[in-house]
C-alpha positions in Angstrom: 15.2 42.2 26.9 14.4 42.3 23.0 14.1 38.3 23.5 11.5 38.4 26.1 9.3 40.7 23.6 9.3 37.9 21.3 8.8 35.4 22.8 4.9 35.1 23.2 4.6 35.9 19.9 6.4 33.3 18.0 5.2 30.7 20.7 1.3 31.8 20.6 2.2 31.5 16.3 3.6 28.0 16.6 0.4 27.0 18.7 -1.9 28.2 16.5 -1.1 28.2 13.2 1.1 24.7 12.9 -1.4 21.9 12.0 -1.9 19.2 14.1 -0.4 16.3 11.8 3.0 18.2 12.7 3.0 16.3 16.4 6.9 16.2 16.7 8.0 19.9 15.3 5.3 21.5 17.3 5.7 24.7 19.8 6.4 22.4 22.6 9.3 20.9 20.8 10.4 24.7 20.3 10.1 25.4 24.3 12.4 22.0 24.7 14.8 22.9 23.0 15.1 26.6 24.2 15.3 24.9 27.9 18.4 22.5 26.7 20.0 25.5 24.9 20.0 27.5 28.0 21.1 24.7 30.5 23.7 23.7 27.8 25.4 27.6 27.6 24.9 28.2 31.2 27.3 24.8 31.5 29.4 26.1 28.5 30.2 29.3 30.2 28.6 31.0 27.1 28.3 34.8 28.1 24.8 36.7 28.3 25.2 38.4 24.9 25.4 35.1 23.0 23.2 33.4 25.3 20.5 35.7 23.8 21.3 35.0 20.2 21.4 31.6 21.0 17.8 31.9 22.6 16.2 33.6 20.0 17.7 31.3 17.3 16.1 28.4 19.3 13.1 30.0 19.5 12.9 30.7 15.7 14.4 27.1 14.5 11.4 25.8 13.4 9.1 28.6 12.6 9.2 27.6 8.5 6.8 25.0 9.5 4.1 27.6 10.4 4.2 28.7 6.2 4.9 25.2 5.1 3.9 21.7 7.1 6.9 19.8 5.4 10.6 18.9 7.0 12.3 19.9 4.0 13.7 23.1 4.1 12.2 24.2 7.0 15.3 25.8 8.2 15.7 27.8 5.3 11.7 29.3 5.8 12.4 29.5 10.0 15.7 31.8 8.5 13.8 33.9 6.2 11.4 34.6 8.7 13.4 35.4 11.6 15.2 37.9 9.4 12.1 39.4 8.8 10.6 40.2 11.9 13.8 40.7 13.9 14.5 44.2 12.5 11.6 45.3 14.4 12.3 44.2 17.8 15.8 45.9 17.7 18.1 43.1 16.7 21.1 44.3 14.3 21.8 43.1 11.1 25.0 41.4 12.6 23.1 39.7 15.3 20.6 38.7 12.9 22.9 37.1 10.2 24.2 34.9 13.3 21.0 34.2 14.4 20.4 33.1 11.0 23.5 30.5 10.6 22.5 29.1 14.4 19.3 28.1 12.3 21.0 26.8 9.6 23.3 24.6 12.0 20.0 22.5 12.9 20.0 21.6 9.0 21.0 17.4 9.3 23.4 16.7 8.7 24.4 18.6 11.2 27.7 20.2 10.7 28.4 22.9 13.3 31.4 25.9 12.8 31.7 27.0 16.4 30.5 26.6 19.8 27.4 28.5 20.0 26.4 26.1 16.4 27.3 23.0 18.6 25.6 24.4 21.4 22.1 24.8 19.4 22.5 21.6 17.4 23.3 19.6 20.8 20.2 21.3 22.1 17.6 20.2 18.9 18.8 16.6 19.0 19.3 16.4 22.9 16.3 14.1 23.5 18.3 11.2 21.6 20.0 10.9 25.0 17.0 10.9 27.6 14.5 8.2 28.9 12.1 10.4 26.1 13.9 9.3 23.2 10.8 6.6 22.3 8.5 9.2 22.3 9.6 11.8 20.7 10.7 9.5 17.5 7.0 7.9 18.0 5.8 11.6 17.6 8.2 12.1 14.7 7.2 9.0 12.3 3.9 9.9 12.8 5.2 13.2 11.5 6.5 11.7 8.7 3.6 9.4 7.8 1.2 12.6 7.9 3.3 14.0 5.1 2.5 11.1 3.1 6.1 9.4 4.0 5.3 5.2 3.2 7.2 4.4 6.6 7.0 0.7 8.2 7.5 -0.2 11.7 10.5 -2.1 10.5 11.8 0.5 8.2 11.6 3.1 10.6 13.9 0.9 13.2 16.5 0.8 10.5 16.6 4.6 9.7 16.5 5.2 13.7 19.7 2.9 14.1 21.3 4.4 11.1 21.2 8.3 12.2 21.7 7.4 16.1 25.0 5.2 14.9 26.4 8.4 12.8 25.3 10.7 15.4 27.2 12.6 17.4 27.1 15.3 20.4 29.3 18.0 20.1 29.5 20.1 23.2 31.4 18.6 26.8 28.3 18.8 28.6 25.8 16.8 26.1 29.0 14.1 25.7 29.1 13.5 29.5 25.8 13.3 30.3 24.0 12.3 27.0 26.1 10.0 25.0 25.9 7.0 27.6 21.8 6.7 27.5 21.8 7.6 23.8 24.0 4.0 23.2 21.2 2.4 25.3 18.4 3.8 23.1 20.4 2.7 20.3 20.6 -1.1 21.9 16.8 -1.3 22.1 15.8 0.3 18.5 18.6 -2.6 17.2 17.1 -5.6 19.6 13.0 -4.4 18.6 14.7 -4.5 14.7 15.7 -8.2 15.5 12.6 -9.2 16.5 11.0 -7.6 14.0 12.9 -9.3 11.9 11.9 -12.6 13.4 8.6 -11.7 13.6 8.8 -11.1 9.9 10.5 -14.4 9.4 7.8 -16.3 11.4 4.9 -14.7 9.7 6.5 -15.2 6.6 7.3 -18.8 7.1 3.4 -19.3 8.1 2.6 -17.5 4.8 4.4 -19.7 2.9 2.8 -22.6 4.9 -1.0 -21.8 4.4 -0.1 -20.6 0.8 1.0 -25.0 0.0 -1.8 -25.9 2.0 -4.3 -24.1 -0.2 -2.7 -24.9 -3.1 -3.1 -28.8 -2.2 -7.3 -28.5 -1.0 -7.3 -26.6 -4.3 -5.7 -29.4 -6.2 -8.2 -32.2 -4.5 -11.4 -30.0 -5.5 -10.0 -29.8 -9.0 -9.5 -33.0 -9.4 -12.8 -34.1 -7.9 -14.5 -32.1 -10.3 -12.2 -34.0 -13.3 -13.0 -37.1 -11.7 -16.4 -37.3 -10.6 -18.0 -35.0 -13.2 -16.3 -34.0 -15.8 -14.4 -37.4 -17.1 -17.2 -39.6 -16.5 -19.6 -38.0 -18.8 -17.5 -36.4 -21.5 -17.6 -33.0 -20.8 -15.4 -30.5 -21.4 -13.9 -27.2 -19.5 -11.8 -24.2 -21.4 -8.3 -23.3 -21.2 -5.5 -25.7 -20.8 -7.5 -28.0 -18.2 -10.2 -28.4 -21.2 -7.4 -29.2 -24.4 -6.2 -31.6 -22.0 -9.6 -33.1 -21.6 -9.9 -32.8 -25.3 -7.2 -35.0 -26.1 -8.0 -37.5 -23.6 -11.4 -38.3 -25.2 -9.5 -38.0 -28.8 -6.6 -40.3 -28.6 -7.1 -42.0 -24.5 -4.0 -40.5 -23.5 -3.4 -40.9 -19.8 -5.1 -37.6 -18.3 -3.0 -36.9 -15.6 -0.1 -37.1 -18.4 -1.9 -34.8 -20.7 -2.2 -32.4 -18.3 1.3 -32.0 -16.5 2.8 -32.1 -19.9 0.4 -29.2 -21.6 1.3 -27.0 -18.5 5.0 -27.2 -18.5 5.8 -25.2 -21.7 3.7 -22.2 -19.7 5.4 -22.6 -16.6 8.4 -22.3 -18.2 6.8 -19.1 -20.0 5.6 -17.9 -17.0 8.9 -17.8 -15.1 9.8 -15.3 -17.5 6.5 -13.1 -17.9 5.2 -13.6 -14.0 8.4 -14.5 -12.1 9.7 -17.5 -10.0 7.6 -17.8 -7.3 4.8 -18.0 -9.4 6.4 -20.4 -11.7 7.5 -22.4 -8.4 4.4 -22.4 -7.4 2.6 -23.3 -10.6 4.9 -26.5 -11.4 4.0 -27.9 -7.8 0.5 -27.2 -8.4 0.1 -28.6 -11.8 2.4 -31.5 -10.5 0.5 -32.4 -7.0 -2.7 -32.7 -9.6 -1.2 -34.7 -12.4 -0.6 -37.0 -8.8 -3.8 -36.9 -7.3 -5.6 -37.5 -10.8 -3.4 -40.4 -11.4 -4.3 -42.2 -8.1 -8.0 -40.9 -7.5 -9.9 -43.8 -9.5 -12.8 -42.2 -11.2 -16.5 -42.1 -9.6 -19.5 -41.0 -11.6 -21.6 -39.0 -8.7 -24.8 -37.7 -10.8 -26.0 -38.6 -14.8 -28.1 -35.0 -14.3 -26.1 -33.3 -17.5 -27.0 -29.9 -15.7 -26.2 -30.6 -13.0 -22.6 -32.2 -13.7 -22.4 -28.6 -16.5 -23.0 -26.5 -12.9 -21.7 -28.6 -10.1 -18.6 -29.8 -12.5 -18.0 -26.0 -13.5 -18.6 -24.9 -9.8 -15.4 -27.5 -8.1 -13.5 -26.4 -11.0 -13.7 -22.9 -10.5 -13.4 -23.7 -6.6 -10.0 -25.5 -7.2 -8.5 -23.3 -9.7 -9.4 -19.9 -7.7 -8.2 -21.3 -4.6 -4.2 -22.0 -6.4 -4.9 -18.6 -7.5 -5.1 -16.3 -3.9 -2.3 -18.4 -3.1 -0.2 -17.4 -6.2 -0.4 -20.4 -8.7 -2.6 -20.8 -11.6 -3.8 -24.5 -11.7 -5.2 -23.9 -16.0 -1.8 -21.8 -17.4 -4.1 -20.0 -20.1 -3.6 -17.1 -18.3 -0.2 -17.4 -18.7 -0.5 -18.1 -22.7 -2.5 -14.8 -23.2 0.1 -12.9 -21.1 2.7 -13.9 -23.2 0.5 -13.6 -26.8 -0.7 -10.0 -25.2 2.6 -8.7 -26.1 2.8 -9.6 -29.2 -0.4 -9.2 -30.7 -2.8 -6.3 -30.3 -5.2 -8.3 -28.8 -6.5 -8.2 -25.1 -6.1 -11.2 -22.4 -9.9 -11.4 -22.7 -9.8 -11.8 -26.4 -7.1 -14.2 -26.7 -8.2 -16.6 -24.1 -11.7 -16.1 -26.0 -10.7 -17.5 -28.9 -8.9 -20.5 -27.8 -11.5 -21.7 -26.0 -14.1 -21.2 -29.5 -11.9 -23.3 -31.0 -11.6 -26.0 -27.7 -15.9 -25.6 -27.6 -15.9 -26.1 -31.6 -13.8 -29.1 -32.0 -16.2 -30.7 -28.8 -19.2 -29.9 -30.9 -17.9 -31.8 -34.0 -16.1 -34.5 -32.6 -19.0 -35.5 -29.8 -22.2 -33.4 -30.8 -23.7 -29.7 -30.0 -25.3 -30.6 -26.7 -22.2 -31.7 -25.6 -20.5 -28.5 -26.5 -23.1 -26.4 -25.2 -23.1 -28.0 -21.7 -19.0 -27.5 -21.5 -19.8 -24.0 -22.1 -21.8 -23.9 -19.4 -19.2 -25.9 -17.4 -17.2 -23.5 -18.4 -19.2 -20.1 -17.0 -19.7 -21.6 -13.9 -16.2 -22.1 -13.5 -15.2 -19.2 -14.4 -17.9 -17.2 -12.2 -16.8 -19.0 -9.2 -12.9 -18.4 -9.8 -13.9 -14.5 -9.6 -15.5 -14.8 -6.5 -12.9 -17.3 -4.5 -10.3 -14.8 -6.2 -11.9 -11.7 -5.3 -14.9 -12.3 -2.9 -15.8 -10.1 -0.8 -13.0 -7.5 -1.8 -14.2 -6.8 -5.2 -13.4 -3.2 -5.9 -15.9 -0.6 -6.9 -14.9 3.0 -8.2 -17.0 5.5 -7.2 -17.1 9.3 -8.7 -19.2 11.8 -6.5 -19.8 15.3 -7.5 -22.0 17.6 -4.7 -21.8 21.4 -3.4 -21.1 19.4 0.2 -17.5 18.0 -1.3 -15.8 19.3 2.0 -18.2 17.5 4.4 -18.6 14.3 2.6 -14.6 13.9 2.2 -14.6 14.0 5.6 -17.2 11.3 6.3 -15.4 9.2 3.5 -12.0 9.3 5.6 -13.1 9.7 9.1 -15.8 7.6 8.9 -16.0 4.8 6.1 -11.8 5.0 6.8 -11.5 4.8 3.2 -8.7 7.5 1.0 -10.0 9.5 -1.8 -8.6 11.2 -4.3 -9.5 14.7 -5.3 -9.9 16.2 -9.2 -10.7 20.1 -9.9 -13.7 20.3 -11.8 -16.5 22.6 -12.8 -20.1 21.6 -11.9 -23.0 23.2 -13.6 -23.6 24.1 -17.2 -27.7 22.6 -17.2 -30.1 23.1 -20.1 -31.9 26.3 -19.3 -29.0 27.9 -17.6 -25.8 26.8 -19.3 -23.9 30.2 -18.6 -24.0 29.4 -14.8 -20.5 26.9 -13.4 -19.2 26.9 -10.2 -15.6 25.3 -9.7 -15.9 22.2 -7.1 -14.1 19.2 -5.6 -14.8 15.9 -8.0 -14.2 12.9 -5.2 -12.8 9.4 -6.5 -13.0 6.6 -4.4 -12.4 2.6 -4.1 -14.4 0.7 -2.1 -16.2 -2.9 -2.2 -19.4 -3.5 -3.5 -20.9 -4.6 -0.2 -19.7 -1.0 0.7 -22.0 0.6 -1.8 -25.2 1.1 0.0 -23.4 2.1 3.0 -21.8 4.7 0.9 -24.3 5.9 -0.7 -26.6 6.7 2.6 -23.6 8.3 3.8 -23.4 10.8 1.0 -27.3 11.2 1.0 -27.3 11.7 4.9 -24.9 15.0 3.8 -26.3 16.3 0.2 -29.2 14.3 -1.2 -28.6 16.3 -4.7 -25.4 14.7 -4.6 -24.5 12.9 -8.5 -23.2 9.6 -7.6 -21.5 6.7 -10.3 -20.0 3.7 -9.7 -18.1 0.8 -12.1 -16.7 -2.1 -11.7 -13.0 -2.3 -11.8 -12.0 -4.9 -13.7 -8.3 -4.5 -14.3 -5.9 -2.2 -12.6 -2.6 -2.0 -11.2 -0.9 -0.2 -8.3 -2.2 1.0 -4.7 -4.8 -1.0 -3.2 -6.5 -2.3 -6.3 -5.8 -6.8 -7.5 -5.5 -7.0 -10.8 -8.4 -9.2 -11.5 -7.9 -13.3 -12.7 -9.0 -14.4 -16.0 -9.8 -18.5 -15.6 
């Protein structure tokens, strides 16, 4: 039988030279479905001449993932292929040309034109039927994620209920004794989406919850800071929170007043710039302090000018950070320089220093230079502590690494520091006393955090001790994995 010649051969070819990643459209998938399209024509009463065709079209189905790992057109490859290796095992040119539509049948939608093309198509999709459906579509997201597919548990639950609802057997055989488990499969992908779904709802719902709470402890630092620090000895912070102080010490305008009031016009902006949740978020904030400053009677805990500058700065920054991992900014300068940023052709860095020189330079005429310069320092601490509660321990670090060893230290970066990389031809080479001599190579970009550094580093040192190796700081980005970082 020309079929039984070919058999090891496109089998032992599927074993070998289909990567691993491809776990669902693998040879034993091919052998699976050549066992259901036999049972299927034997209980179809197809005769032995199509019964081959049908065999060897099985066997070929998904042969275009040996020349390409990808779903997409694969049937189109597995056709090209078969019609050029068939000729040589004796197969005709008619033979072939059905051979080649029986592959083309598998193609999904699937749209079969006679029995043999339901036969086949029954056969690929027969396991939506069995006790394996759940394995086989765990095998195949994990397909799908391996291409680089962004596919949720959640996500994936909806796309399995959608194609099992549209789906449908065609032959007798896979109708009687398929259809009734493939409804049950179909039961349990649309009960695990419900709870899913409530699971999401939950977790959502306790998002929202520790969100509110950290807004609030962030409010009562803030205002501790206000109170016991800052208002009692005339000092002064930048941004909105230190024009509000400002004006309280000008004209003795009720603080808590000041401050809601000076906030509002940039929540309002920043329902249009940010969105609505933040601006939600942000009125309740600013609210829940113009509140808590209004009741909290002031307390003068230390005359130490440095230390109120530092310790002042420190709750501050403590408070304001806090409102800002939970989505809220507590000082709406940010906002302000978000909103100038696209109008002028200044950056957020720039506009946010200036307002606060001219905050700093009204303090220092209106209530002397060593006033001023302690606010300033109130106003580094701050804003050093608001980068660390925002980013902490996740600050991000870009590392570039270019070494003759690229292919071994990608692999430690993924396998073993689990962290992606991203890969830029280059051309190493080009020194001072031989600047003729380049060699192409692999330039590796990174992301990690900057306690992850000197783990990184004796990684790549461990592999090629010539290895060049930079790092910087990324301070604003936008996309992937990276938090645009928070200006105070």
């Amino acid at each position: 039988m020309r079929f039984d010649k070919i058999y090891d051969l496109v089998i032992e070819k599927l074993k070998i030279e289909i990567p691993t990643s491809i776990s669902y459209h693998n040879y034993q998938h091919t052998i699976n479905v050549l066992e259901h399209t036999v049972y299927l024509a034997e209980n179809e009463q197809i005769a032995k001449s199509s019964v081959e065709l049908l065999k060897t079209a099985a066997l070929f189905h998904d042969t275009g993932f040996i020349f390409e790992p990808k779903s997409e057109g694969h049937e189109l490859r597995s056709r090209n292929f078969a019609q050029e290796i068939l000729p040589e095992y004796g197969f005709s040119e008619a033979d072939i040309e059905v051979i080649g539509e029986l592959i083309m049948a598998t193609k999904l939608p699937q749209n079969p034109q006679n029995k043999l093309q339901e036969i086949i198509c029954d056969a690929d999709l027969y396991y939506l039927g069995t006790d394996n459906y759940t394995k086989n579509s765990d095998k195949l997201v994990a397909e799908f994620r391996a291409e680089g597919r962004q596919v949720s548990e959640a996500n994936w639950c909806e796309i399995q209920v959608d194609f099992l609802s549209r789906h449908q057997f065609f032959t007798d055989t896979a109708k009687k004794e398929l259809e009734t488990k493939k409804r049950k499969n179909l039961k349990k992908i649309e009960q695990k989406m419900k709870n899913l779904k409530k699971q999401g709802e939950t977790s959502k719902l306790q998002g929202y919850i520790q969100e509110y709470l950290m807004i609030a402890f962030g409010v009562l630092i803030a205002a501790i800071a206000l109170k016991g620090f800052l208002v009692p000895n005339h000092f002064f912070d930048g941004g909105v929170t230190g024009l509000s102080l400002l004006i309280h010490e000008l004209y003795h305008v009720n603080l808590a007043l000041v401050i809601v009031l000076m906030n509002i016009p940039l929540i309002a902006t920043g329902y249009f710039t940010v969105g609505k949740t933040f601006a939600i978020k942000t009125f309740v904030a600013v609210v829940l302090l113009g509140i808590v400053l209004q009741t909290l009677p002031v307390f003068d805990l230390t005359h130490d000018k440095l230390l109120i500058s530092i310790f002042g700065g420190v709750f501050l920054g403590l408070g304001v950070g806090l409102n800002m991992r939970a989505g809220a900014a507590l000082d709406g300068i940010e906002v302000l320089a978000l909103y100038t940023l696209k109008r002028t052709s200044f950056t957020i860095t720039e506009i946010i220093l200036g307002i606060n020189i001219i905050i700093f330079s009204i303090a220092a005429f209106k209530f002397g230079v060593e006033t001023a310069l302690y606010s300033c320092l109130t106003y580094f601490a701050a804003s050093r502590t608001i980068d660390y509660v925002v980013e902490g321990l996740q600050a991000f670090t870009g590392v570039t690494i270019i070494s003759s060893e690229s292919e071994l230290i990608k692999y430690e970066l993924v396998n073993n520091l689990k962290r992606g990389i991203t890969i830029y031809k280059g051309e190493r080479g080009f020194l001072p006393e031989t600047f003729e001599v380049s060699a192409d190579c692999d330039i590796i970009f990174t992301v990690i955090t900057r306690f992850e550094l000197r783990k990184l580093k004796n990684l790549i040192y461990e592999v090629d001790p010539n290895a060049f190796v930079f790092a910087n700081t990324i301070k604003e980005a936008s996309g992937g994995i990276i938090s645009r970082k928070q200006h105070h």
